[in-house]
N, C-alpha and C positions, 0 to 999 in steps of 0.2 A: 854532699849537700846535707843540709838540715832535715832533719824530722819533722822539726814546729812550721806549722802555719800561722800567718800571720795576717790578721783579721784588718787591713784596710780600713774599709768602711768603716769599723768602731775609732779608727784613727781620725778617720777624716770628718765625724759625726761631732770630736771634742773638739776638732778643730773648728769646725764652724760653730757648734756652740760659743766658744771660748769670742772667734770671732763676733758673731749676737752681743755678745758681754759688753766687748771693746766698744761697739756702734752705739751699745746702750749707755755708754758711759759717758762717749763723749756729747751723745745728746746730752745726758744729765748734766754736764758741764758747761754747754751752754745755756741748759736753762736756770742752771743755777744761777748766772749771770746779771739772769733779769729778774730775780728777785731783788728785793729794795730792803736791804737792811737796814735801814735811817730809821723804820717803822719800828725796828726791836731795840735799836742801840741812837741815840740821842747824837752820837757824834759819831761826822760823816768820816772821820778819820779812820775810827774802831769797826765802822761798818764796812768800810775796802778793805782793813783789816780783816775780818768774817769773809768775804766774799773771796779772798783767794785764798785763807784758810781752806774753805768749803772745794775750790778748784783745785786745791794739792792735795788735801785728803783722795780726792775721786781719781785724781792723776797715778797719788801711789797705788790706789788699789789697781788701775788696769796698765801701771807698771807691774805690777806684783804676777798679775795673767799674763803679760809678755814674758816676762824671765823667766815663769816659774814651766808657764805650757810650750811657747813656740821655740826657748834656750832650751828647754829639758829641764831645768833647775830641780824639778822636783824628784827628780827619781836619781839625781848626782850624789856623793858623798859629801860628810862632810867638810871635808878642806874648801869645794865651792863657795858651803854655805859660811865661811870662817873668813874668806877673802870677797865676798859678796858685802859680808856686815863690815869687815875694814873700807871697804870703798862706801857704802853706804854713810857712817860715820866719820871721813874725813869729807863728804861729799857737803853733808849734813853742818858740818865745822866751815869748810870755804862761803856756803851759803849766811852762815851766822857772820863769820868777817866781812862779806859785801856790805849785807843790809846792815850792820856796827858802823860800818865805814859809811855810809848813808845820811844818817842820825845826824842831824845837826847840833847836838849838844856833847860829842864826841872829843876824844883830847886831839884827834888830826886838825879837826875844822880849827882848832885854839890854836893850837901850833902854825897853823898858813895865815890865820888873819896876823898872828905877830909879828909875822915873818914879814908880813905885804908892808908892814910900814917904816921894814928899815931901806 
């Protein structure tokens, strides 16, 4: 058996911190919601825009607390954190082709309306 003792409580102390963080967050998340960005940005477009801006910023950070506290992330080597930012970054890429793919002034939408009239 081991020598070292291993302190619990100071485990279970960041764990509920950490927990507090996540609770805290996702209140902030919703009340970020009901803020009304029309008041800072003129068009209601740019302000949905702002408004889940504001909701994915909050989300990365108490993703950042899930992977980093309750995975271990933080105390792993680097190859983790090397195949963490690969998945992060093609995650980050599929996301920018949906919302591309979205866009109504995109060369898909051109391509189907020409297509619809043969």
């Amino acid at each position: 058996m081991s020598d070292e003792t291993h302190d619990v409580r100071k485990d279970v102390k960041k764990y509920l911190i950490i927990f507090g963080a996540l609770c805290v967050g996702t209140i902030v998340t919703v009340l970020a919601n009901e803020i009304d960005f029309t008041k800072y940005f003129h068009d209601a477009g740019m302000a949905v825009k702002v408004t889940i801006a504001v909701a994915l910023f909050i989300a990365g950070i108490k993703a950042f607390l899930v992977a980093g506290y309750f995975m271990h992330l933080m105390s792993e080597r680097k190859m983790i954190y090397c195949i963490l930012a690969f998945t992060v970054f093609f995650f980050a890429g599929l996301m920018y082709l949906t919302l591309w793919s979205m866009e109504p002034n995109n060369l898909i939408h051109f391509q189907r309306a020409a297509g619809a009239g043969h």
